[in-house]
PyMOL Python script that loads the backbone (N, CA, C, O; Angstrom):
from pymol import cmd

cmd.read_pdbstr("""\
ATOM      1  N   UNK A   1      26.883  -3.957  -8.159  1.00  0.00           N
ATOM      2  CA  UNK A   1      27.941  -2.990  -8.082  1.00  0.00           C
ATOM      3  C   UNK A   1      27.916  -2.387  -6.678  1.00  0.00           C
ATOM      4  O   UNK A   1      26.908  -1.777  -6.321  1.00  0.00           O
ATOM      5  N   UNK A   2      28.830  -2.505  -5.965  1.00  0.00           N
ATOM      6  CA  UNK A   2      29.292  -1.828  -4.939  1.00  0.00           C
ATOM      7  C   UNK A   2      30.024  -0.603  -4.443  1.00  0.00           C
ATOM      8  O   UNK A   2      31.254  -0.637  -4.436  1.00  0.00           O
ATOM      9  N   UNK A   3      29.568   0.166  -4.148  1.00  0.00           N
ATOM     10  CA  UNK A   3      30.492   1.380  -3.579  1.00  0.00           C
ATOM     11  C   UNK A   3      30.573   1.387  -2.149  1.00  0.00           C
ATOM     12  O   UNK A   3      29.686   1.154  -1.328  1.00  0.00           O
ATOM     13  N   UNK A   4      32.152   1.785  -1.928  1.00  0.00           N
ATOM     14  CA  UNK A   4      32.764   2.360  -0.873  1.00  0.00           C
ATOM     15  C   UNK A   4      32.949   3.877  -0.634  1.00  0.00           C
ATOM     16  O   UNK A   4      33.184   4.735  -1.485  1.00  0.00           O
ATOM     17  N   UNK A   5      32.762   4.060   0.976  1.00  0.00           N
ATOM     18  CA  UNK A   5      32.694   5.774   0.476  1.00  0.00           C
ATOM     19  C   UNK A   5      34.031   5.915   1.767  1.00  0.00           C
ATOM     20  O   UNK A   5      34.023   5.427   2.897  1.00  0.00           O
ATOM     21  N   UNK A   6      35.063   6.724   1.129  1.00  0.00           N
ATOM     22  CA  UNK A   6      36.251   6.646   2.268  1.00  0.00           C
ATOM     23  C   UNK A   6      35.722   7.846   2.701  1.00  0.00           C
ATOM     24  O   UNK A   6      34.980   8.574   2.042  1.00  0.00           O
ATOM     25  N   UNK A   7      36.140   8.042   3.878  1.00  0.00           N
ATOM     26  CA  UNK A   7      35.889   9.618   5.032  1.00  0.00           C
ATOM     27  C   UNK A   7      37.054   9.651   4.996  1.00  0.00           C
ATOM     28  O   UNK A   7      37.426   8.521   4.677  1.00  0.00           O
ATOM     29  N   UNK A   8      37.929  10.328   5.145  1.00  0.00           N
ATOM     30  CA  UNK A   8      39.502  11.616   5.669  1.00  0.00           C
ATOM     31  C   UNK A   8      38.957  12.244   6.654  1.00  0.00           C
ATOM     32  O   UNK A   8      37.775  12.587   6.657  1.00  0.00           O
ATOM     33  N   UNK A   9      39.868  12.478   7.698  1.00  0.00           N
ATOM     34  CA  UNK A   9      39.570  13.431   8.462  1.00  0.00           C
ATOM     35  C   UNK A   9      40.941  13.686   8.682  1.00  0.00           C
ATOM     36  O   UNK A   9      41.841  12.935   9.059  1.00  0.00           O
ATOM     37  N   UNK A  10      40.934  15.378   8.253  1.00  0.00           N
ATOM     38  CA  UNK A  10      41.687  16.361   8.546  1.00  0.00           C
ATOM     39  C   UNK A  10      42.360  16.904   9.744  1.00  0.00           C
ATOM     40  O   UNK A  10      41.781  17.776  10.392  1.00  0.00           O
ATOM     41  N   UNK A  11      43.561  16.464  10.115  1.00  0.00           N
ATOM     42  CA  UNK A  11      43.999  17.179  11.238  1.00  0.00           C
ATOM     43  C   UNK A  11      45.201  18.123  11.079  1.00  0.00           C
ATOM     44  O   UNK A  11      46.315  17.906  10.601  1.00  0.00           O
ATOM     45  N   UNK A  12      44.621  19.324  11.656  1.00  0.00           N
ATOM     46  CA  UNK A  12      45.334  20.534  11.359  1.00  0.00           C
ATOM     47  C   UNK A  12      46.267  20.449  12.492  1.00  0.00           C
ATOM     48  O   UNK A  12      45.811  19.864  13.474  1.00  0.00           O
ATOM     49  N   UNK A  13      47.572  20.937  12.591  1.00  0.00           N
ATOM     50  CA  UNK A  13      48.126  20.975  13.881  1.00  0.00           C
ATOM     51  C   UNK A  13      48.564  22.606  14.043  1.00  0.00           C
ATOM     52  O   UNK A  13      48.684  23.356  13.074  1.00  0.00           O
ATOM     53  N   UNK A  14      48.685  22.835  14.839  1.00  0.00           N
ATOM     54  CA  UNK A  14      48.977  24.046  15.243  1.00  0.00           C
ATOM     55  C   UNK A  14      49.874  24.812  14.691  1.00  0.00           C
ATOM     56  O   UNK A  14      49.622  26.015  14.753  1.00  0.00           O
ATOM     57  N   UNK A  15      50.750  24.534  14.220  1.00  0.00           N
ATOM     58  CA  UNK A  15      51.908  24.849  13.358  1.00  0.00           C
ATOM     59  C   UNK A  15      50.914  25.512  11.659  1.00  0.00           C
ATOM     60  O   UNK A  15      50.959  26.671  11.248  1.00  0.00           O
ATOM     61  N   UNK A  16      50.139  24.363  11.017  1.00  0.00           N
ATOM     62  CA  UNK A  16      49.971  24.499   9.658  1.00  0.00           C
ATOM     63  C   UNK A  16      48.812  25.918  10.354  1.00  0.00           C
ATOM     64  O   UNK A  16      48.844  26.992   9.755  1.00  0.00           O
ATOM     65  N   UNK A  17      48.088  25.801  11.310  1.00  0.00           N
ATOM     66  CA  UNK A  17      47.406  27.031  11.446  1.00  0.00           C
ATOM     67  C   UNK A  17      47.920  28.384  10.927  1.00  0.00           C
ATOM     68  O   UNK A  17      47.629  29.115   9.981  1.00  0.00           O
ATOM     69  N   UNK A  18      48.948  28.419  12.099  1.00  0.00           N
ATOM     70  CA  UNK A  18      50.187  29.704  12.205  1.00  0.00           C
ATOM     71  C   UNK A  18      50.210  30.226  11.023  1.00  0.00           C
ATOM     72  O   UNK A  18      49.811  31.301  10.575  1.00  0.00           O
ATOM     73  N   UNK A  19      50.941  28.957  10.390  1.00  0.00           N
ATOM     74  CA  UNK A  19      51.616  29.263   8.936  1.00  0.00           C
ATOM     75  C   UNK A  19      50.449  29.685   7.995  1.00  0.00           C
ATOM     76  O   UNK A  19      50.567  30.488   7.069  1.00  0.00           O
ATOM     77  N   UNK A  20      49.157  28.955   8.401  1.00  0.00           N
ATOM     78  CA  UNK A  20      48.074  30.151   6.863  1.00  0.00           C
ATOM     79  C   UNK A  20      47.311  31.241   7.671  1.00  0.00           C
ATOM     80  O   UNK A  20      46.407  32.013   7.353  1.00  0.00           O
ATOM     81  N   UNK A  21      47.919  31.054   8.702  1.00  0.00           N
ATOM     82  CA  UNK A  21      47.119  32.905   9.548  1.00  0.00           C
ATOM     83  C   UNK A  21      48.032  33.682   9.090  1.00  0.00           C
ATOM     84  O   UNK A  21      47.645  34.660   8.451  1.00  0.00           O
ATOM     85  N   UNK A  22      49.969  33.409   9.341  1.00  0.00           N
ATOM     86  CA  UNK A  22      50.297  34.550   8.580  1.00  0.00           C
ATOM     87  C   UNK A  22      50.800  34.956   7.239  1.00  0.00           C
ATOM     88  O   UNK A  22      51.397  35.916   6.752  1.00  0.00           O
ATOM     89  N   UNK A  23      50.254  33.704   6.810  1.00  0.00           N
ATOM     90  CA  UNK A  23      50.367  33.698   5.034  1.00  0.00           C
ATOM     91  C   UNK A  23      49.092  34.605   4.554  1.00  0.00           C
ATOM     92  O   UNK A  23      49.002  35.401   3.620  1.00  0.00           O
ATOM     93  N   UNK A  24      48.467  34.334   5.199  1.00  0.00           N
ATOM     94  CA  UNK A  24      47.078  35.192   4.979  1.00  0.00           C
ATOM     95  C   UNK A  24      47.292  37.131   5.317  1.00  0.00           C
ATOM     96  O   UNK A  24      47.033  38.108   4.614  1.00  0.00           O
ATOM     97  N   UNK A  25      47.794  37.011   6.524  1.00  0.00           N
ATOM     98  CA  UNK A  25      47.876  38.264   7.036  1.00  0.00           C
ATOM     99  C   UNK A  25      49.018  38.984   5.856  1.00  0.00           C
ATOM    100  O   UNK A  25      48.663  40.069   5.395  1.00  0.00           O
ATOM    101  N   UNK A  26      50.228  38.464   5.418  1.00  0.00           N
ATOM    102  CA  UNK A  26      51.328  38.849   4.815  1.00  0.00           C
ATOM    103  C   UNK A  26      50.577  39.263   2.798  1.00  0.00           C
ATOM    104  O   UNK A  26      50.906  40.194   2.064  1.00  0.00           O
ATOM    105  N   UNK A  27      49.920  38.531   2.625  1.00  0.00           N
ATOM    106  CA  UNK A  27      49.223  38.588   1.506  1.00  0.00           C
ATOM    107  C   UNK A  27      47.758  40.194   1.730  1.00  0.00           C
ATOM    108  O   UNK A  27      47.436  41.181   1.069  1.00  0.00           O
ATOM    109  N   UNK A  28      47.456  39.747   2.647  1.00  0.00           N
ATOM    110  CA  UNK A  28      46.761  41.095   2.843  1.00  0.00           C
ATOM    111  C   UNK A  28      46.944  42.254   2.800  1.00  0.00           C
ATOM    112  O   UNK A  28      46.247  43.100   2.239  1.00  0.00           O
ATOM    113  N   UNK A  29      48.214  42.437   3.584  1.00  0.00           N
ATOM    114  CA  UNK A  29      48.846  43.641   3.885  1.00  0.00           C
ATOM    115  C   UNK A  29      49.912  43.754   2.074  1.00  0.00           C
ATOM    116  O   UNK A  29      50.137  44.830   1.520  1.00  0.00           O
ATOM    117  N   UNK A  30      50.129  43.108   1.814  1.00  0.00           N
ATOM    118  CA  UNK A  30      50.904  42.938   0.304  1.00  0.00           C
ATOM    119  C   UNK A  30      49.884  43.840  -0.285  1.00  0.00           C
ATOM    120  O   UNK A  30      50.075  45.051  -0.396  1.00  0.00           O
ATOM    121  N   UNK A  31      48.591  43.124  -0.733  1.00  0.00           N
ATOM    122  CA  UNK A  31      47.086  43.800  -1.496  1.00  0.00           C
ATOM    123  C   UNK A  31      47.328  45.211  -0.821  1.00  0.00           C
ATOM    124  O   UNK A  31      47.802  46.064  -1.571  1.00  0.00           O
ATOM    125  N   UNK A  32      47.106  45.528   0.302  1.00  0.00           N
ATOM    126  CA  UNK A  32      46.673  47.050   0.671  1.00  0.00           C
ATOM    127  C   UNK A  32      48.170  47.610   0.455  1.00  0.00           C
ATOM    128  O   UNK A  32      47.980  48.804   0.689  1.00  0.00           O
ATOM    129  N   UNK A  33      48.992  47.535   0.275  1.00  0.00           N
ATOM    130  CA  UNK A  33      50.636  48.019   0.251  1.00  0.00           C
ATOM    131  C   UNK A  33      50.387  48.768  -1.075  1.00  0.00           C
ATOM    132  O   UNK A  33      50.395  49.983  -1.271  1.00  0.00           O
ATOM    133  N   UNK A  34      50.122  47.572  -2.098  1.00  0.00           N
ATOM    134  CA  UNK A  34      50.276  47.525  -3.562  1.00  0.00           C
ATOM    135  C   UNK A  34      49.118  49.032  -3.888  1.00  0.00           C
ATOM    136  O   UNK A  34      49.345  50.128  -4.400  1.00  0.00           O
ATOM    137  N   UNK A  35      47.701  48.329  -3.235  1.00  0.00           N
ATOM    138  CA  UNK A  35      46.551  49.202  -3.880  1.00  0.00           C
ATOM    139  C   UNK A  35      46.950  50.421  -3.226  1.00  0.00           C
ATOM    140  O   UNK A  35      46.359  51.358  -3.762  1.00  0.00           O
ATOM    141  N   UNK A  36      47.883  50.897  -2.071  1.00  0.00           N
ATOM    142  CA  UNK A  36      47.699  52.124  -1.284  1.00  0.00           C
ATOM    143  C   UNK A  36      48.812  53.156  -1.838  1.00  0.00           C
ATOM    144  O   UNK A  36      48.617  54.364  -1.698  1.00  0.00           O
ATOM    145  N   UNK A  37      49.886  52.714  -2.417  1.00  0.00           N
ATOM    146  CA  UNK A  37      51.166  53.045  -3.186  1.00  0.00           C
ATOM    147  C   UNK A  37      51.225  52.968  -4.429  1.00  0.00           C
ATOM    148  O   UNK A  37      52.267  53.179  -5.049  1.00  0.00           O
ATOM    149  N   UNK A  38      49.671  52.529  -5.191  1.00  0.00           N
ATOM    150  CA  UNK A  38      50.514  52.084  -6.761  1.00  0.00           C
ATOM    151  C   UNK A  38      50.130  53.588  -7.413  1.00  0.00           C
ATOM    152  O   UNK A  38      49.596  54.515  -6.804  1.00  0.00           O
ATOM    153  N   UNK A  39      50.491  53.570  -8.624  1.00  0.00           N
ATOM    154  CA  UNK A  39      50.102  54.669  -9.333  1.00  0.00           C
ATOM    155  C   UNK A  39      49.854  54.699 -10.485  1.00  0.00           C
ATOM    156  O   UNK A  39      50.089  55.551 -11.342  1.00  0.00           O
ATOM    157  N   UNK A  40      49.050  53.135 -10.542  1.00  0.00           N
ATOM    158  CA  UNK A  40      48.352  53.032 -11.681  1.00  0.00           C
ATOM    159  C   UNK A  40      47.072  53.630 -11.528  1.00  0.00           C
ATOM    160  O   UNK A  40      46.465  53.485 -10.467  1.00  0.00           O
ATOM    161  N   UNK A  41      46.416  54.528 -12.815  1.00  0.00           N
ATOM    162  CA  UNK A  41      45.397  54.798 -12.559  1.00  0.00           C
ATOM    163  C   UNK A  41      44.059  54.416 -12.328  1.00  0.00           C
ATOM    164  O   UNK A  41      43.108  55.089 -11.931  1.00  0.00           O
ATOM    165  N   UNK A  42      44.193  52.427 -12.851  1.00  0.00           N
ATOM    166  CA  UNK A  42      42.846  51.708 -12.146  1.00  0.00           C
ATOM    167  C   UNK A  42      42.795  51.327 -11.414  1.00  0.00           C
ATOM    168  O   UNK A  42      41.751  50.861 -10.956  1.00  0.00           O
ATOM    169  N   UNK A  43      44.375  51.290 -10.634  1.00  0.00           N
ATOM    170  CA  UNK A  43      44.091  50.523  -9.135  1.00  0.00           C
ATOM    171  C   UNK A  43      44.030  51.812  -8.232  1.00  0.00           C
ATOM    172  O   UNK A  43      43.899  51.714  -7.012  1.00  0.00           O
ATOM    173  N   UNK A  44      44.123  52.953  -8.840  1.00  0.00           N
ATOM    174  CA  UNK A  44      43.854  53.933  -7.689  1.00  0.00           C
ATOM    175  C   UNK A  44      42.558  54.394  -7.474  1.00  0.00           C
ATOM    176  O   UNK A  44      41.973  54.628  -6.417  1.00  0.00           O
ATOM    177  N   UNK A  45      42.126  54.507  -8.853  1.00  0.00           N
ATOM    178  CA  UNK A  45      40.446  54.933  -8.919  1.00  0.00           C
ATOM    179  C   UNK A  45      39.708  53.545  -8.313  1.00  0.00           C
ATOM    180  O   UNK A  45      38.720  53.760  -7.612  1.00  0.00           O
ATOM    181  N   UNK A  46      40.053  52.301  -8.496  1.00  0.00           N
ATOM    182  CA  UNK A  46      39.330  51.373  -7.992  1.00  0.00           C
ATOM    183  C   UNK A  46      39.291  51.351  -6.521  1.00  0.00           C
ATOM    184  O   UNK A  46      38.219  50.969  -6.052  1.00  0.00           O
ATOM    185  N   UNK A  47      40.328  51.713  -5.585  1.00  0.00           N
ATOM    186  CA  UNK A  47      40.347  51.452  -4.493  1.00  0.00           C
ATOM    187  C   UNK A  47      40.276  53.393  -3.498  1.00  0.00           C
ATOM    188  O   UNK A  47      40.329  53.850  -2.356  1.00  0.00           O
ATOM    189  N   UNK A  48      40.157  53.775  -4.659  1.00  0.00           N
ATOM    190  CA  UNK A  48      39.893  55.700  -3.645  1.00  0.00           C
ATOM    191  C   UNK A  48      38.613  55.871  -2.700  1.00  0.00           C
ATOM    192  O   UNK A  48      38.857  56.432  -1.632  1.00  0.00           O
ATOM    193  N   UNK A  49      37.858  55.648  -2.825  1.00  0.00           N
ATOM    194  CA  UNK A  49      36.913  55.709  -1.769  1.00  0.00           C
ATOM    195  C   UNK A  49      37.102  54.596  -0.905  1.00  0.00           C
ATOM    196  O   UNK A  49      36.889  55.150   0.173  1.00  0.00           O
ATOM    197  N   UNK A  50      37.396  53.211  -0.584  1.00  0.00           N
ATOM    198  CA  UNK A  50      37.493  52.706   0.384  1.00  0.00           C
ATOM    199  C   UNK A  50      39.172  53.291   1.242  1.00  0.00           C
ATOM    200  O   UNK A  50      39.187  53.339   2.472  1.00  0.00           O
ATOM    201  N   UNK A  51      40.481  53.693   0.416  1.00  0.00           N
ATOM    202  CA  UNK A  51      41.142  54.179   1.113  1.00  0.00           C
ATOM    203  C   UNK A  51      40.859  55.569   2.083  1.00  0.00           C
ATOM    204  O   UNK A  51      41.431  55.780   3.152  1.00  0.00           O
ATOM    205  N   UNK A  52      40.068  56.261   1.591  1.00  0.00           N
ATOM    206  CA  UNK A  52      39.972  57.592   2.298  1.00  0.00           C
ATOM    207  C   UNK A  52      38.963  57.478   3.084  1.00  0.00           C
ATOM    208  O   UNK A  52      38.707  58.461   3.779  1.00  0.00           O
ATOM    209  N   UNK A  53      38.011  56.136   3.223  1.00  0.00           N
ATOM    210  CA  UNK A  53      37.236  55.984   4.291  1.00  0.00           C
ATOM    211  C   UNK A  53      37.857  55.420   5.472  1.00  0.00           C
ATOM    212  O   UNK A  53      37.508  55.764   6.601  1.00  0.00           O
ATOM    213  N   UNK A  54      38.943  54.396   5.208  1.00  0.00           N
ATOM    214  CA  UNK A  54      39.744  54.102   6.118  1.00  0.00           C
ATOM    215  C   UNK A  54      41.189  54.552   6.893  1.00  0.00           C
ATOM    216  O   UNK A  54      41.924  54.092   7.767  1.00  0.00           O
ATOM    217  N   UNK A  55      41.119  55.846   5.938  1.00  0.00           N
ATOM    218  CA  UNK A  55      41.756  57.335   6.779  1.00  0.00           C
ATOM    219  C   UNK A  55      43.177  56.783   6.150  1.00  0.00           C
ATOM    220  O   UNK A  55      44.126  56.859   6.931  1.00  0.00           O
ATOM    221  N   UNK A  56      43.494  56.153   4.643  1.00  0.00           N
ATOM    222  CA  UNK A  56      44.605  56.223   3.771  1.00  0.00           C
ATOM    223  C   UNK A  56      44.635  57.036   3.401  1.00  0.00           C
ATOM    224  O   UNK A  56      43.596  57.593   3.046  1.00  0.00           O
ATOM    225  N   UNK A  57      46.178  57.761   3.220  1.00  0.00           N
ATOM    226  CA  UNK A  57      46.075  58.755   2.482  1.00  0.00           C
ATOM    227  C   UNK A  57      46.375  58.669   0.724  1.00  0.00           C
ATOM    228  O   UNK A  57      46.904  57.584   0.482  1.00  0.00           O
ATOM    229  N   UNK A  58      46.281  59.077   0.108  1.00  0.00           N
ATOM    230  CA  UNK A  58      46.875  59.120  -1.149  1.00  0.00           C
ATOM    231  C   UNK A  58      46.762  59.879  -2.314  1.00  0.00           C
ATOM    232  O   UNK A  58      46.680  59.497  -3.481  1.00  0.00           O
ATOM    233  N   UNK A  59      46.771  61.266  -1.736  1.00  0.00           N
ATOM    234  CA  UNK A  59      47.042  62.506  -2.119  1.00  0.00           C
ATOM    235  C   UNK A  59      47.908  63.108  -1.478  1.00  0.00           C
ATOM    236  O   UNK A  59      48.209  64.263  -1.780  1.00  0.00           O
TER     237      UNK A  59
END
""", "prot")
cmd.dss("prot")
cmd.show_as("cartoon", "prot")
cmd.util.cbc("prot")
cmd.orient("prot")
């Protein structure tokens, strides 16, 4: 019995970069939007001490 082992090699081009740096960045800022504005009471108690360390307000 024989096995073959294929390698891929991945080439990213500059473009697909872009596009998951600011898919990434847009999703981030979404999370802190959501956790910094919501007014549910577990996503506020979950995230109150890291907002008011990072000088959010939300009071």
């Amino acid at each position: 019995m024989s096995s073959t082992v294929f390698t891929q090699t991945a080439t990213h081009s500059r473009g697909n970069r872009l596009l998951v740096t600011f898919g990434s960045i847009l999703m981030g800022l979404s999370l802190v939007y959501f956790a910094g504005f919501s007014h549910l009471d577990l996503v506020h108690n979950a995230a109150h001490d890291t907002r008011h360390s990072s000088g959010f307000p939300c009071h």
